[in-house]
C-alpha positions as CSV (number, residue, x, y, z in Angstrom):
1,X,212.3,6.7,-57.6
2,X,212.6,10.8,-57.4
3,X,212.2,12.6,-54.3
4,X,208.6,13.4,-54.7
5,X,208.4,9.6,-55.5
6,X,209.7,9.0,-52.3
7,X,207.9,11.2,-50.2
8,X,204.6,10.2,-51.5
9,X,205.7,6.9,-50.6
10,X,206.6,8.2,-47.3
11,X,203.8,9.7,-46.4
12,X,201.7,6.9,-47.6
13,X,203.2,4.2,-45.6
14,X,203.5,6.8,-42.7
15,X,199.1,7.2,-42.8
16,X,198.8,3.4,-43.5
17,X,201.2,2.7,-39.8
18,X,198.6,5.6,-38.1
19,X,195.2,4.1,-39.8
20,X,196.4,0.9,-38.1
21,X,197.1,2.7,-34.9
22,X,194.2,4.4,-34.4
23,X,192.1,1.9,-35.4
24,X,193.5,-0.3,-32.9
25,X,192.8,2.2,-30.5
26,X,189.3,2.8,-31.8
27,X,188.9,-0.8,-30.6
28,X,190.7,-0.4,-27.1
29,X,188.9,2.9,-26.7
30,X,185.7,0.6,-27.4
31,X,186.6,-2.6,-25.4
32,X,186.3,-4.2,-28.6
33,X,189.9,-5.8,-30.2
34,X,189.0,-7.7,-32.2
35,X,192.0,-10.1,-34.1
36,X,189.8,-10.9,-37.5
37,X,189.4,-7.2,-38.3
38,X,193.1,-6.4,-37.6
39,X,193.5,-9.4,-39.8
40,X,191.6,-8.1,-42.8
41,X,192.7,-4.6,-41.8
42,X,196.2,-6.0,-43.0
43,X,195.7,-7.2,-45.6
44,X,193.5,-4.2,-47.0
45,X,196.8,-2.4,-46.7
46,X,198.7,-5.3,-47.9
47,X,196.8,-4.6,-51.0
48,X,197.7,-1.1,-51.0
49,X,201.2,-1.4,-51.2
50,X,201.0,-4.6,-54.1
51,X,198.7,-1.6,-56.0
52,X,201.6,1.0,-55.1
53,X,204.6,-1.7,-56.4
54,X,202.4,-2.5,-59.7
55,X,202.1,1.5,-60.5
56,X,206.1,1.8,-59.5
57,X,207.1,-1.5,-61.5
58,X,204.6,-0.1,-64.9
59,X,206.4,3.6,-64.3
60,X,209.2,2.0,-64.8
61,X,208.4,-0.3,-67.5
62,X,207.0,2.7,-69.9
63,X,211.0,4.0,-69.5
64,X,212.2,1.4,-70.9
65,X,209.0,-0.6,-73.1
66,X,206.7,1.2,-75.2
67,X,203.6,0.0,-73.9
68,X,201.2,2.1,-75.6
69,X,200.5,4.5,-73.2
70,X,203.2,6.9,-70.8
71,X,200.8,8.4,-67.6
72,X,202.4,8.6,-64.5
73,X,200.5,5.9,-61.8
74,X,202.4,6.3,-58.6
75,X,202.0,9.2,-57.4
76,X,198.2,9.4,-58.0
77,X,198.0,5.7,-56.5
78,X,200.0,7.2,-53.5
79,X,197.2,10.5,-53.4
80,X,194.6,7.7,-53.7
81,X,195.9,5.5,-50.5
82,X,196.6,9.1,-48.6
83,X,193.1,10.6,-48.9
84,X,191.8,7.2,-48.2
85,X,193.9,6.7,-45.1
86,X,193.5,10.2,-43.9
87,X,189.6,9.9,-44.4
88,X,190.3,6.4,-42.4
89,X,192.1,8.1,-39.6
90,X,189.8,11.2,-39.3
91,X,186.8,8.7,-38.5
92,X,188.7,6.7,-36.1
93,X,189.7,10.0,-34.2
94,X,185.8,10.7,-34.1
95,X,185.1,6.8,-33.1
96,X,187.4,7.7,-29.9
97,X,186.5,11.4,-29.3
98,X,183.5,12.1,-30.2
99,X,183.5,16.0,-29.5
100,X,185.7,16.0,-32.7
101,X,183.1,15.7,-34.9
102,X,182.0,19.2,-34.1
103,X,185.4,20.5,-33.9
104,X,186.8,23.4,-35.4
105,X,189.9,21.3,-35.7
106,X,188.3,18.6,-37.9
107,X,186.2,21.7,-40.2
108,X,190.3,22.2,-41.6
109,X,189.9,18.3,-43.4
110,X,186.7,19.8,-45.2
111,X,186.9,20.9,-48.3
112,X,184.4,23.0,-49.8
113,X,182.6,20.6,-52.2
114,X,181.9,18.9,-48.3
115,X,180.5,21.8,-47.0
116,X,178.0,22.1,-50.2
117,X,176.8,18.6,-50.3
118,X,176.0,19.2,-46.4
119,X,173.4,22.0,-46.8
């Protein structure tokens, strides 16, 4: 793997570890722990990484195979599991605090395709 390999990789695993987190705090913050959805919460990101290892392990394969087609997988599968994570985590944070959802804090996550489909 290159070093934007690896810190796509970082940063993925480093969301999936805070998704968890605050989701478990979501349920704390909630009186509500439940073990079945930290269960399938696991395993969600379980499927993640197998998704991340196939797009490494085919990345490497077109080096080495011709396959019939050369298109980089990793890094967008890592962009995928990072928005998705980061989406994740934002709505969590909301879960917990509430007064989030009209923060100015939070308006820096929009982007501006958000801000059109809301008016």
């Amino acid at each position: 793997m290159d070093k934007t390999q690896t810190v796509a990789a970082l940063v993925a695993a480093i969301l999936i570890v805070l998704d968890y987190a605050t989701g478990l705090a979501k349920g704390a913050a909630a009186h509500d722990i439940d073990s079945g959805k930290m269960r399938q919460g696991l395993w969600h990101k379980a499927t993640y990484l197998v998704v991340a290892s196939l797009a490494i392990i085919l990345e490497i394969g077109q080096k080495h195979i011709d396959m019939g087609f050369n298109v980089p997988l990793f890094i967008p599968v890592c962009v995928y599991i990072i928005a998705t994570e980061l989406a994740s985590i934002l709505e969590n944070l909301v879960q917990i605090n509430p007064e989030l959802a009209d923060s100015p804090i939070l308006d820096l996550f929009h982007t501006d395709h958000d801000r059109k489909d809301a008016s």
